[in-house]
C-alpha positions in Angstrom: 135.7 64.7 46.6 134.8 62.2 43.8 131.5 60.2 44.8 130.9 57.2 42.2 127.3 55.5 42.0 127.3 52.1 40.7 123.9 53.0 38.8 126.0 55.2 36.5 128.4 52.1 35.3 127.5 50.7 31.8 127.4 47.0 31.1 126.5 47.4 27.6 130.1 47.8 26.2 130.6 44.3 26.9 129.9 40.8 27.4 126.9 40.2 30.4 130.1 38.2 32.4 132.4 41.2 32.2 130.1 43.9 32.5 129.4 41.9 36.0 132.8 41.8 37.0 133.3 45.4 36.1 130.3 46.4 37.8 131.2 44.5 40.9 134.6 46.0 40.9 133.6 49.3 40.6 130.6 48.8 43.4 134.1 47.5 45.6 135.8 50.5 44.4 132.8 52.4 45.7 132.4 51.3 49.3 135.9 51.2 49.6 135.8 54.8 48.8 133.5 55.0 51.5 134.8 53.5 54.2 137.4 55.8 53.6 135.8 59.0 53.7 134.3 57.5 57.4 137.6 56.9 58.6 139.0 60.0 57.8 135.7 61.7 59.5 136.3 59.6 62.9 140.0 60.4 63.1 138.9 64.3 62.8 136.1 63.8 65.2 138.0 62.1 67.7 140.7 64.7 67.3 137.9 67.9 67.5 136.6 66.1 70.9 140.3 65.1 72.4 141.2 68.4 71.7 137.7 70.2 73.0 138.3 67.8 76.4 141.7 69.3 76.4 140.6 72.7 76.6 137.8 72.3 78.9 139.7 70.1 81.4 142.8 73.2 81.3 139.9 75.6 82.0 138.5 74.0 84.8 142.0 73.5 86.3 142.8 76.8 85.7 139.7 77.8 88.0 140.6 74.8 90.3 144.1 77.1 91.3 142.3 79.9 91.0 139.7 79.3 93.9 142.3 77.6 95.9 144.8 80.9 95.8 144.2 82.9 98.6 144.3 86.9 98.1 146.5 89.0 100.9 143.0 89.9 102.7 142.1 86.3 103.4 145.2 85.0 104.3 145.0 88.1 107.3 141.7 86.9 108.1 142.6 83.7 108.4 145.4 84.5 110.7 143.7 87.1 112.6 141.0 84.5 113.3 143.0 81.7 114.4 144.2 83.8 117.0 140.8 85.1 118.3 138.6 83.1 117.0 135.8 83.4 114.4 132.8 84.5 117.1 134.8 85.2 120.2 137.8 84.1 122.6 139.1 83.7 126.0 142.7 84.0 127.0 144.9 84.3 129.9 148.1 85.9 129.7 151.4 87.3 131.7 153.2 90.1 129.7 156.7 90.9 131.0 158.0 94.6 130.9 161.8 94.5 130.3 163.7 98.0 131.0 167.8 98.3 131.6 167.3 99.1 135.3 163.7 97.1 136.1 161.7 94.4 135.4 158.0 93.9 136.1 155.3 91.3 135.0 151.6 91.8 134.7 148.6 89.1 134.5 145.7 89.0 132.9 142.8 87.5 131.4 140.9 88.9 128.3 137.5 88.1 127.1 136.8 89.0 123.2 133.6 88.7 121.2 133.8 89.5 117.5 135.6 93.7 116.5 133.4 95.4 118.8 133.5 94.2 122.3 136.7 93.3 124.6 137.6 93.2 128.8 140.7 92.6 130.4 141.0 92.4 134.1 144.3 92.6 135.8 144.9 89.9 138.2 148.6 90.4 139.4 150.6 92.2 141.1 148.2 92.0 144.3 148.7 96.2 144.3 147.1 96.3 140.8 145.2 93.3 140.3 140.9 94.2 140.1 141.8 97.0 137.4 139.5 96.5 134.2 139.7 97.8 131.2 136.3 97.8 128.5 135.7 98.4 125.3 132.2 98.5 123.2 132.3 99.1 119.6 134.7 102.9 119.3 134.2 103.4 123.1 136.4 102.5 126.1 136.8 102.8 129.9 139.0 101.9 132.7 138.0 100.6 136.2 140.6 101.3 139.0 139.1 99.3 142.2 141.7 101.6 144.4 139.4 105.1 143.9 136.3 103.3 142.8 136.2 105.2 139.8 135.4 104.3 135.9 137.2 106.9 133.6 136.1 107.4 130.0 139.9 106.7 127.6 139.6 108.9 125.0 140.7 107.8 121.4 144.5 109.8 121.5 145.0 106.9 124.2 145.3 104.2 121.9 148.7 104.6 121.0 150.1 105.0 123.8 151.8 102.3 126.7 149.4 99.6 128.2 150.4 99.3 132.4 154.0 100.8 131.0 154.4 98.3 128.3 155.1 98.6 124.7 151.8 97.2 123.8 149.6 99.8 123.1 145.9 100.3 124.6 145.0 99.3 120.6 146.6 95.7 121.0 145.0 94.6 124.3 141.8 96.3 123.4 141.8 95.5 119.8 140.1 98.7 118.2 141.9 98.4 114.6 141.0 96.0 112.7 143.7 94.5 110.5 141.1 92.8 107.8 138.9 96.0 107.4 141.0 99.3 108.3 144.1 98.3 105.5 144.1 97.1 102.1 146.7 94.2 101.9 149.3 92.8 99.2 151.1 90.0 98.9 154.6 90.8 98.3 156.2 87.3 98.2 157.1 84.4 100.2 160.1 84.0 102.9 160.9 81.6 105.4 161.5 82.1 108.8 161.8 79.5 111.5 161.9 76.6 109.2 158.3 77.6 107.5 157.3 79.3 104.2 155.6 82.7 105.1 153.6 85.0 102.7 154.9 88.5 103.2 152.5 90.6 103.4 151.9 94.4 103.3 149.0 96.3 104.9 148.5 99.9 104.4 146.2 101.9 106.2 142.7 102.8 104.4 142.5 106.8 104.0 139.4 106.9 106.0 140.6 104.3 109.2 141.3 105.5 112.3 144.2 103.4 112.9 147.9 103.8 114.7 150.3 102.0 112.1 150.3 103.9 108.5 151.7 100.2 107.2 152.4 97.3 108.7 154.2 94.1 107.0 153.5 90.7 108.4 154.9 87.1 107.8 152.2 84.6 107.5 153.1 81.0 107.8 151.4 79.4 104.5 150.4 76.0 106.1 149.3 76.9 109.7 148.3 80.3 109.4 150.3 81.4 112.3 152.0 85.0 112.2 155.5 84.8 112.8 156.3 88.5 112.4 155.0 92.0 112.1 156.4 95.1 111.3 155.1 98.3 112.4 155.6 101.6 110.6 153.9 105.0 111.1 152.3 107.4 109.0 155.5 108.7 107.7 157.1 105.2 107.4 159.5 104.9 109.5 159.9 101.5 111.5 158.6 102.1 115.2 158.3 98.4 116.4 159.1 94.6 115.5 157.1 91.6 117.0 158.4 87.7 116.6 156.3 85.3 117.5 157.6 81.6 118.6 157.3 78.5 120.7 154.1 76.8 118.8 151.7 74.6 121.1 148.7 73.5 120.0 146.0 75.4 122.4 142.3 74.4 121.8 143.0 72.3 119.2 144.9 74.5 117.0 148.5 75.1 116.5 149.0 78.9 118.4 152.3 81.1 119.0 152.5 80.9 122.8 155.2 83.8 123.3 154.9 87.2 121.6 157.8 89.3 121.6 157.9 93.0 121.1 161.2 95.3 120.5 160.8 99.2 119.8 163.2 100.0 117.1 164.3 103.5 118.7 165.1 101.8 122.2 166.3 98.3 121.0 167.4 98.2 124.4 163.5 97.6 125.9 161.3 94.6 125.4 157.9 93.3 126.2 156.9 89.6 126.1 153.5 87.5 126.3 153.5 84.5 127.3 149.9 83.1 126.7 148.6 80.5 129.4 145.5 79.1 128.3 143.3 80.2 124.9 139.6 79.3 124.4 138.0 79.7 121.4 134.6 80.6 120.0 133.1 80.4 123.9 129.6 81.6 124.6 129.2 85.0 125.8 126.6 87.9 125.6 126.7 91.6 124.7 125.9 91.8 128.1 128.8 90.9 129.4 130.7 93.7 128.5 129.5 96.0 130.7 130.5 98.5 133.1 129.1 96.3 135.9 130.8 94.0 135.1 133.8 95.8 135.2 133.6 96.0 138.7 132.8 92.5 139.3 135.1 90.7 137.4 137.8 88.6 139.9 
């Protein structure tokens, strides 16, 4: 760009009055020039900074979303601690056993604190009520007050019937853990029961000791509330379907008071819990779970 300096204008050429005037027009000339050259600076400057503020503002929202989207493993932790609570839980329960030719209906309270310790006592029918059952950390026994006797479950128990339900001594007991023995992906969203769900699907970590090979669950995106699981084995195929329904708020939050399980090769059976009262984060020791105790508990 041309810069002019008014030192370099002659006034020699001509008369002192013109040689003023020309001077003076060319020192206008000059700062008008000038103020030019500022303008055009500002306009780029303010564009540089509205377009610096543009990018750093998009950044930071982008990283805004980004710690407010939840990965597949947290929303499952989520859920899984709504339900038993961050440090430990209290619950009291009635599972009905539905079979074409019978019925029957158990009781029973359950005391949980954290993955490694659980106790459930039995308290009806009268001919059953005073079993216990214990587990502490990958260990687990059974108290039958009848014989007086505390037998040792050994692991190839988990999967099978709890009192002649469909629940498994894994559910009651809670030996898997659903956070820590599967790696989890989101597969999409569905709604079920009027709420938007995460689908979600869990398969088993190669080196878990764990029942289901996969497991798909439906995660309600406000609440947090599981609304349904699928169960499949090691080979994949479908072996049972839970729904969960009629929503109370229990300890102040908002909890799926009946649990309903179908297995898929006997459609024809069904197990339901129906959860009375749930305490959350209560205090309790490692020392009460404890095969004392398992005799005392009423």
């Amino acid at each position: 760009m041309v810069r002019y300096h008014v030192s370099e204008i002659s006034t020699t050429t001509r008369g002192d009055g013109q040689g003023k005037k020309a001077a003076d027009n060319m020192g206008n000339l000059y700062y008008y020039c000038l103020n030019q050259e500022n303008d055009i600076r500002k306009r780029r400057m303010t564009r540089f900074i509205g377009l610096s503020l543009l990018l750093i503002l998009s950044a930071g929202g982008n990283s805004i979303l980004a710690g407010q989207s939840l990965t597949a493993r947290e929303v499952i932790r989520r859920a899984d601690e709504k339900f038993s609570g961050e440090k430990s839980s209290y619950t009291v329960m009635s599972m009905k056993v539905i079979r074409p030719e019978w019925e029957r209906t158990v009781e029973f309270r359950t005391w949980v604190m954290g993955r490694d310790f659980a106790i459930s006592l039995i308290t009806s029918p009268p001919r059953e009520a005073g079993q216990s059952f214990l587990k502490r950390g990958s260990e687990m026994w059974s108290w039958n007050p009848s014989v007086s006797r505390i037998i040792k479950l050994p692991s190839s128990m988990l999967s099978q019937g709890w009192m002649g339900s469909d629940y498994t001594h894994d559910d009651i007991l809670r030996e898997t853990s659903v956070v820590n023995d599967y790696s989890h992906e989101i597969m999409g969203e569905e709604e079920l029961d009027g709420r938007l769900c995460y689908k979600i699907e869990m398969t088993a970590l190669e080196k878990a000791s764990v029942i289901w090979g996969k497991q798909l669950r439906w995660i309600d995106r406000q609440d947090f509330i599981m609304l349904k699981a699928e169960l499949y084995d090691e080979d994949g195929y479908l072996v049972r379907t839970e729904t969960c329904s009629d929503i109370r708020i229990m300890d102040g939050r908002s909890i799926p008071s009946k649990i309903e399980l179908v297995p898929e090769d006997e459609p024809q059976n069904k197990t339901v819990i129906e959860i009375r009262e749930i305490r959350f984060n209560i205090p309790l020791e490692e020392s009460f779970f404890s095969q004392q105790n398992m005799r005392r508990l009423r």
